[in-house]
Each structure stands twice: as structure tokens, then as C-alpha cells.
C-alpha positions in Angstrom: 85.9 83.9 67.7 84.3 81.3 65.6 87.0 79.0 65.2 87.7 79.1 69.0 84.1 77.8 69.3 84.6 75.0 66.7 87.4 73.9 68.1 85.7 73.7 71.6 83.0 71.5 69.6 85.4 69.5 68.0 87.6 68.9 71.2 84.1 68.2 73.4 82.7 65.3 70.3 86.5 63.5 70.5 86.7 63.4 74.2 82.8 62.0 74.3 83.9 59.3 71.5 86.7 58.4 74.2 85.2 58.0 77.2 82.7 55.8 75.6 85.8 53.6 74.5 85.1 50.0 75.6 88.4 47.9 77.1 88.4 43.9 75.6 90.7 41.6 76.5 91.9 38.6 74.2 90.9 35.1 75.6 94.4 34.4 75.4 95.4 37.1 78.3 93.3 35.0 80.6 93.5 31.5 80.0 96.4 29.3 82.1 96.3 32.5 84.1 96.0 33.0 87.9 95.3 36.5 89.5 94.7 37.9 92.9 92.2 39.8 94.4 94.0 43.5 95.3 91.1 45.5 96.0 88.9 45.3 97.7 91.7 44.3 100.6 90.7 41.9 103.3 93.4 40.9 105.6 92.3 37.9 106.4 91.1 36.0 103.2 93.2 35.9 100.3 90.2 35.6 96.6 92.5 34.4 93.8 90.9 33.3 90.3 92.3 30.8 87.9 91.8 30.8 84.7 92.1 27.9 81.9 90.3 27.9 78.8 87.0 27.0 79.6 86.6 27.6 83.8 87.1 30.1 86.5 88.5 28.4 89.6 87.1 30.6 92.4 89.2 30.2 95.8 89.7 31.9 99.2 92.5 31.6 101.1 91.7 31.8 105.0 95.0 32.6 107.4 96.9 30.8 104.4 95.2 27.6 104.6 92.9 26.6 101.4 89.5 27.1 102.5 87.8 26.0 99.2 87.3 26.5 95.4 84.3 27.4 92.9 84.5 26.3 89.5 82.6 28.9 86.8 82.9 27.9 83.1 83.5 31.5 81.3 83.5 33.1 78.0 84.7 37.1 77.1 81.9 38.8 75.0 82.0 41.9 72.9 78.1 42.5 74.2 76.3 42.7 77.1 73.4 40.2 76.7 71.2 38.5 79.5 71.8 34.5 78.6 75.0 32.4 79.3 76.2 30.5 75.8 77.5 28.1 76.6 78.4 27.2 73.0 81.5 29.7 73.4 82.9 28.8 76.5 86.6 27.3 76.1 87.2 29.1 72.2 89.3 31.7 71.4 87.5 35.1 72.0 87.5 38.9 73.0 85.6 41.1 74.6 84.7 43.8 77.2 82.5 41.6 79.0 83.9 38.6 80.9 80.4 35.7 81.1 80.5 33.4 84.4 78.0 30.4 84.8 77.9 28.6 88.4 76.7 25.1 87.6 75.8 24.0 91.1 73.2 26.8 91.3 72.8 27.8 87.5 74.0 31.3 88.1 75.3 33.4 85.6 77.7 37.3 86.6 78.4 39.2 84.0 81.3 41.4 84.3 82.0 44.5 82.7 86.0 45.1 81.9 86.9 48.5 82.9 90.7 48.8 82.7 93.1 46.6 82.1 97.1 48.2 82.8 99.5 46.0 80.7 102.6 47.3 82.5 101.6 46.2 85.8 99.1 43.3 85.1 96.5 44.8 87.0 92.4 44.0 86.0 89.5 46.1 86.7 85.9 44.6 86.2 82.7 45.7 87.8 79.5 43.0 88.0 76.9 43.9 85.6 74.7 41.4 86.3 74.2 38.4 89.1 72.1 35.6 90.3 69.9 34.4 87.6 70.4 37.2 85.1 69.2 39.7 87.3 70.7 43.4 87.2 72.1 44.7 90.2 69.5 46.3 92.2 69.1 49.7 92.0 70.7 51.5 95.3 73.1 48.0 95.5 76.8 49.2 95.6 78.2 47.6 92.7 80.9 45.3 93.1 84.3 46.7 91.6 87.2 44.3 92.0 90.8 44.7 90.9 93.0 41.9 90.3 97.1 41.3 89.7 98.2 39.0 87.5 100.4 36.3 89.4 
């Protein structure tokens, strides 16, 4: 009876150390990248993001015509901290946390990587953080997007 219980205990700590697992990216995987926005759908804009080694281009597609595009300088981070550095934007990194700065109005999102599937390309982030380094209300759906690789 014992060593059932032990082995309940032992089976309970491993699947707690791996659902606190953290997903990080390479830099690399991203930059001269482009992906689409694939949930949440939206039939009539088209969000794609493309990546080079220092910026984000932001841009929605309306009825297939190029509406307009945001530019975001980016970094990935291993931690979640509340200032943009801009110091790392543009050099080889990794992390589970993906750092965007708006210059226009001096925003920073922080999104949180929570899957990445290598076989079919696909990108799941959630934002942590937006507008000033403030934290998502609390109540606020979160924002969860998944993107494909192009």
C-alpha cells in the first residue's frame, strides 16, 4: 500500500514540475519571418505580423486591400519584467516572453509564449501586459492569439 502512495506522490510532483514548463523560442524562429493571425478568425480583416530582427510590422488586411501597418521594435525575454530594453532589441535572444514597444505612443505588450507546434508552424501567445506597462485588468478577457507561420 505504501509504495502505491509514493508512487502517486512521485507521479503528482513530476506532472506539477511539467505544467509549470515555460515554452521559449529562439530569436532566430522569428526574425525574416511573416505569420498570420488564425484565431481569433474574422472574415473580414486579415492581422498578419512580420518579423525582422529588430521590428514587428503590424498590418490588417481589409477585403484584400492593405489597410495599414504598425511598426513595434521587439525583443524575446526569458522573464517577465515591467520595462521595455531597448538595449536588446535586434540581438540574438530567447525566451518565453516576446517584448513589443509602440514608438508613436510609447507603449509597451508583453506577450506570454504558450505553445509553439513545430510541425505545423503554429504560435500561441497571450498578452501579459499592455498600454504603459499596465497589467490586464482584472475581469478583462485576455487576449489569446494564434498565428501560422507563412
Amino acid at each position: 500500500m505504501n509504495m502505491y502512495r509514493y508512487f502517486f506522490i512521485l507521479l503528482f510532483v513530476l506532472m506539477s514540475i511539467i505544467s509549470k514548463a515555460e515554452v521559449t523560442l529562439q530569436s532566430t524562429l522569428l526574425s525574416n519571418s511573416e505569420w498570420e493571425i488564425i484565431y481569433p478568425i474574422d472574415d473580414s480583416i486579415v492581422h498578419r505580423w512580420k518579423f525582422s530582427s529588430s521590428e514587428i510590422g503590424v498590418s490588417a488586411i481589409y477585403k484584400g486591400r492593405k489597410s495599414h501597418e504598425l511598426k513595434y521594435s521587439y525583443y524575446l525575454s526569458k522573464s517577465n519584467t515591467e520595462t521595455f530594453d531597448n538595449s536588446k532589441v535586434g540581438k540574438y535572444s530567447s525566451g518565453c516572453y516576446l517584448y513589443e514597444y509602440n514608438k508613436i505612443n510609447k507603449a509597451v505588450s508583453i506577450w506570454k509564449i504558450i505553445s509553439f507546434d513545430k510541425s505545423n508552424k503554429i504560435l500561441t501567445v497571450s498578452c501579459e501586459t499592455q498600454a504603459e506597462n499596465k497589467p490586464i485588468a482584472v475581469g478583462r478577457k485576455t487576449v489569446i492569439l494564434r498565428l501560422k507561420r507563412l
